[in-house]
C-alpha positions in Angstrom: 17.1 10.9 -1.3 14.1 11.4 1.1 14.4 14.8 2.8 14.8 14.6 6.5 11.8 15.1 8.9 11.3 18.7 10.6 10.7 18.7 14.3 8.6 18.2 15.8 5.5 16.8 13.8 2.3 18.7 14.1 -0.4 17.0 15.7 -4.2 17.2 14.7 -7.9 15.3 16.6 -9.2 12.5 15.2 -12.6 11.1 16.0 -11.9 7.9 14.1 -9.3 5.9 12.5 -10.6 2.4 11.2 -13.5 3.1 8.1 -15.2 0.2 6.3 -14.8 0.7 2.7 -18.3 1.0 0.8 -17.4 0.0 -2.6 -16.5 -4.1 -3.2 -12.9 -4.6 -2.0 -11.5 -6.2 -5.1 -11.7 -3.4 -6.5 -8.8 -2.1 -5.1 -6.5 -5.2 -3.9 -9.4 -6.7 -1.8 -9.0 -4.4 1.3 -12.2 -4.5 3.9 -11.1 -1.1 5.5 -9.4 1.9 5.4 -6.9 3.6 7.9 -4.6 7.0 7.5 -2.8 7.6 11.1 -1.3 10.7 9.4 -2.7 13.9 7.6 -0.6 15.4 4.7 2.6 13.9 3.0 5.6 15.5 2.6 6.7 13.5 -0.9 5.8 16.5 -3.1 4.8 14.2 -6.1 3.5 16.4 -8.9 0.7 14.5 -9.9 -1.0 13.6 -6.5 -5.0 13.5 -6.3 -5.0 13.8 -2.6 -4.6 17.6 -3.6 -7.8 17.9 -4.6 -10.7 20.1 -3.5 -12.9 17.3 -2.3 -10.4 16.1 0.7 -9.9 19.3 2.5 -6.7 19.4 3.1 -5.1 22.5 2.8 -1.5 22.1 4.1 -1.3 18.7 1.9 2.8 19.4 2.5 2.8 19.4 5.8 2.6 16.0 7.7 0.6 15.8 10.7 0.0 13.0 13.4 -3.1 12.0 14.4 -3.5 12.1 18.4 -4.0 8.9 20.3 -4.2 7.4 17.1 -3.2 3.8 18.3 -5.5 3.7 21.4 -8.2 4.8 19.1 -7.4 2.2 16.3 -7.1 -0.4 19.4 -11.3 0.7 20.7 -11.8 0.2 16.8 -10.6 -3.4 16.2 -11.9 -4.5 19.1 -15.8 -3.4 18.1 -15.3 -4.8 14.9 -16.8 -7.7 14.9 -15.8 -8.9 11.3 -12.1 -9.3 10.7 -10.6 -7.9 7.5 -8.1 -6.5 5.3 -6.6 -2.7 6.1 -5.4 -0.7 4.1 -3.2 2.1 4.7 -1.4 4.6 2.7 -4.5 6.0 0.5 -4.2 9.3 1.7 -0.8 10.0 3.1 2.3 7.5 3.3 2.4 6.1 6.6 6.2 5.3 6.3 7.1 9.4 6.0 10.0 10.8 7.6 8.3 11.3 10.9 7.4 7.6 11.1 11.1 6.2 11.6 11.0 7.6 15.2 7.5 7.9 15.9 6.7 4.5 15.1 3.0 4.8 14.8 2.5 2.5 11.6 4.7 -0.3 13.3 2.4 0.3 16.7 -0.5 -0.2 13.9 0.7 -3.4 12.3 1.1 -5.0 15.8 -2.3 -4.3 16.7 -3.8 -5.6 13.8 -1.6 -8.6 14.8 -2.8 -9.2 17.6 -6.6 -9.1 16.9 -6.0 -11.0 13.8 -6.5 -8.3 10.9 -5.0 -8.4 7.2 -3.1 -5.5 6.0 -2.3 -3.9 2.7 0.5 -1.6 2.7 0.7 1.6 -0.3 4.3 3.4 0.4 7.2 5.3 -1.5 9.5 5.1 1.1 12.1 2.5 1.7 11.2 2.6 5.2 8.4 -0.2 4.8 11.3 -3.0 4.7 11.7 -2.0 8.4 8.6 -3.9 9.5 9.1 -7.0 6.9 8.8 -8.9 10.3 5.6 -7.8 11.1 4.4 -8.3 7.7 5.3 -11.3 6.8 3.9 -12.5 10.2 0.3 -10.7 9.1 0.7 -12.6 6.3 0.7 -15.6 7.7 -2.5 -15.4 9.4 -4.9 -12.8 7.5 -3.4 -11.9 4.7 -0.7 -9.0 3.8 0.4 -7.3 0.8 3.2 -4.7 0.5 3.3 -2.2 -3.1 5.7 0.4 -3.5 4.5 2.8 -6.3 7.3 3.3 -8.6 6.2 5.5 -11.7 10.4 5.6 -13.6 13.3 3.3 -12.8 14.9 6.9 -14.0 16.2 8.4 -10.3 16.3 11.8 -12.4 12.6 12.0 -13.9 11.7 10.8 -10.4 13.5 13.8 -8.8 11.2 16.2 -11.1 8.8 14.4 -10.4 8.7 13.1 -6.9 11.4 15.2 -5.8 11.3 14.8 -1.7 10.3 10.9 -2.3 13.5 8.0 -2.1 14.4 7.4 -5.3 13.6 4.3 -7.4 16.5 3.2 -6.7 15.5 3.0 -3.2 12.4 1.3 -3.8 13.9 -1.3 -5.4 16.0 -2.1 -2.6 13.2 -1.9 -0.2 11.2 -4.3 -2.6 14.1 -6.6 -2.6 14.3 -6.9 1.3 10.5 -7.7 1.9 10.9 -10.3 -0.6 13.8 -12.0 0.9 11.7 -11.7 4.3 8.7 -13.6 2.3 6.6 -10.5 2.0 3.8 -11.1 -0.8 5.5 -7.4 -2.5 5.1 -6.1 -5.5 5.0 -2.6 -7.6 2.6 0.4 -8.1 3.2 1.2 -11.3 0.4 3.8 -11.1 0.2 7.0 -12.5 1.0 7.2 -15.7 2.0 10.6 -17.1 1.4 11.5 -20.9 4.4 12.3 -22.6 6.8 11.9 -19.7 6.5 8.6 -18.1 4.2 6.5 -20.9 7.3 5.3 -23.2 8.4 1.8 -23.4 12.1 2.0 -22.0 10.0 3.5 -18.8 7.8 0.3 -18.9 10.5 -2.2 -19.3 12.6 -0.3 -16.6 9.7 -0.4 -14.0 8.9 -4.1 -14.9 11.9 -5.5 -15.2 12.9 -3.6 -12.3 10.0 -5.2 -10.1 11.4 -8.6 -11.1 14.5 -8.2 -10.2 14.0 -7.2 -6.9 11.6 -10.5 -6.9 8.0 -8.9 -6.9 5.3 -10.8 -7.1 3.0 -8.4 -8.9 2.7 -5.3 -10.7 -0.4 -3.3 -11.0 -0.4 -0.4 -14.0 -2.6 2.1 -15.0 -2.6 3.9 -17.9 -3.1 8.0 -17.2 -3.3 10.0 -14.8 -6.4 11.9 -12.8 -6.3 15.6 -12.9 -9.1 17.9 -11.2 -9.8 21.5 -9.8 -6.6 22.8 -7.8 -4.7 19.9 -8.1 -4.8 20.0 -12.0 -3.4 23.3 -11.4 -0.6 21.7 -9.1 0.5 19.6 -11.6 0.4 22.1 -14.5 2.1 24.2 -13.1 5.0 21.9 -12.0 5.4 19.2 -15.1 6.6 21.9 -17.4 10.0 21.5 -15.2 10.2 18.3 -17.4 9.2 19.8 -20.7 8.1 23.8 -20.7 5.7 22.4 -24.3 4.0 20.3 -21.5 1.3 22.4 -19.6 -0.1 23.4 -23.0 -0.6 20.3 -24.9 -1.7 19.0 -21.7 -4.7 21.7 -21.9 -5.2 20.9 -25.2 -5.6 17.0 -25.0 -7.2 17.2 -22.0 -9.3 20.1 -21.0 -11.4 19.3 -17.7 -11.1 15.8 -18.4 -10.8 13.9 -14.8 -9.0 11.0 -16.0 -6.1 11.5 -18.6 -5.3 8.4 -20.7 -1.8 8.2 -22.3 -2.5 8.3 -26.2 -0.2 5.4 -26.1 -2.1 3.3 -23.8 -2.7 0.7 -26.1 0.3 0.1 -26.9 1.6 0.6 -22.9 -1.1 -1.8 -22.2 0.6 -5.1 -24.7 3.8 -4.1 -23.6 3.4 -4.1 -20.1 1.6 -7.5 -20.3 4.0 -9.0 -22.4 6.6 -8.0 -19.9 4.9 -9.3 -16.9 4.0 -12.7 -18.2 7.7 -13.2 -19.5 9.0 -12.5 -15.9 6.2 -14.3 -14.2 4.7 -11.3 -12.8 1.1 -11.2 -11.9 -0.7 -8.5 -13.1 -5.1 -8.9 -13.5 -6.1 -7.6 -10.2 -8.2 -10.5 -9.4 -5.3 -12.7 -9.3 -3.5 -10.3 -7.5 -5.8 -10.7 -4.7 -6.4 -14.2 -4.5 -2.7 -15.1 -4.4 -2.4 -13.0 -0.9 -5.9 -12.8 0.4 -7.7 -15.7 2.4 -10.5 -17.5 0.2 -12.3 -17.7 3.0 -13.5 -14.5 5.2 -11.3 -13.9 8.5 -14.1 -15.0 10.2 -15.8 -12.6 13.5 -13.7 -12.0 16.4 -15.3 -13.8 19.7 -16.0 -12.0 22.7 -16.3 -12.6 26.2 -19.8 -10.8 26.6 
């Protein structure tokens, strides 16, 4: 169970909202551009990167709103002058408690609507089947794509280790609605923690899981990234799983940045075998070009 929003939700300046993405976009579920209309998330996942030194955020817990943020985003899509795909939820969840009355991300989604954007969509919270109207319709004419990150299909492990996030359970059902609504959906099944969340009765549970909610996709990686204070974070908090943890953690890992399971070859078959027995896509290439236009969305016209 989420925990419910504090009042009221701090607010913090923004000079920008819309930022092209520099690297090639299929390498991360073809998106064109970037968008966070809130700073912080109040999830409290144990592993999260956005914790990290580099980003600046101090207060990661605390959720704020950006100000003005649509009439901002709304200057920004109009100067663009090549249409894309946007993706939100890199940072912070957009659907966070605040969210279901603020109504920012739907006020977002309409307005990449109506000057003919793309969207994809990274969330933990059931709240995203809310705007399965909007999506779908997106969809229809740049391109949309909707993942929920589930990490266990155990609500208990996910407690530990998500503990103010819905439950997979929750997901599931959320998955299951945008689906039905004809959402191109599928699952994050991204990160994976060593010795906690890299056995097989947690891959088969998140796959099998995916397809019965009728996902179209899911997207796995096999470790987890750990740096500077967030490393810390996380050391401190997985040995509520397993006290042995923190150590052998140290020990495998050191300063390493990115933390493969020792298992992940055998993660890796398993999980494909899975996925191509339920008819799940997986190879992020195919990912892409089952939701994404072939052809680019083209430059918006102007009347000057």
């Amino acid at each position: 169970m989420s925990d419910a929003a504090p009042s009221p939700c701090p607010v913090v300046r923004a000079r920008s909202i819309l930022q092209k993405v520099r690297t090639h976009g299929n390498e991360w579920f073809g998106i064109d551009y970037n968008m966070n209309l809130y700073r912080g998330c109040c999830h409290g996942c144990i592993y999260c990167d956005s914790r990290s030194e580099c980003y600046r955020i101090d207060d990661f817990d605390q959720v704020s709103v950006k100000f003005d943020a649509l009439a901002i985003l709304r200057r920004e899509l109009y100067r663009r002058r090549t249409r894309g795909i946007v993706g939100i939820g890199a940072m912070s969840d957009t659907y966070n408690p605040f969210e279901d009355e603020l109504r920012l991300t739907r006020g977002a989604l309409e307005l990449l609507e109506e000057f003919g954007f793309g969207m994809s969509v990274d969330t933990k919270s059931a709240l995203v089947a809310r705007d399965a109207d909007l999506l779908s319709a997106i969809g229809r004419q740049g391109g949309a794509v909707a993942k929920i990150t589930v990490t266990t299909a155990d609500d208990g492990l996910a407690r530990i280790i998500e503990p103010h996030a819905p439950s997979p359970s929750e997901r599931f059902a959320a998955l299951a609605e945008l689906a039905g609504a004809g959402v191109f959906c599928g699952v994050l099944f991204t990160p994976t923690l060593p010795w906690v969340t890299d056995d097989d009765d947690t891959i088969r549970g998140v796959v099998e899981g995916a397809a019965a909610a009728g996902a179209r996709f899911v997207f796995h990686m096999t470790g987890v990234t750990m740096r500077d204070r967030q490393r810390e974070h996380f050391l401190d908090r997985v040995a509520a799983v397993d006290p042995a943890l923190p150590e052998r953690y140290r020990a495998a890992y050191r300063d390493r940045y990115f933390c493969n399971s020792p298992r992940a070859a055998e993660n890796r078959a398993l999980f494909r075998t899975l996925c191509t027995r339920h008819g799940l896509l997986w190879r992020m290439p195919d990912i892409i070009a089952a939701y994404k236009p072939a052809q680019p969305l083209g430059a918006q016209t102007s009347l000057f």
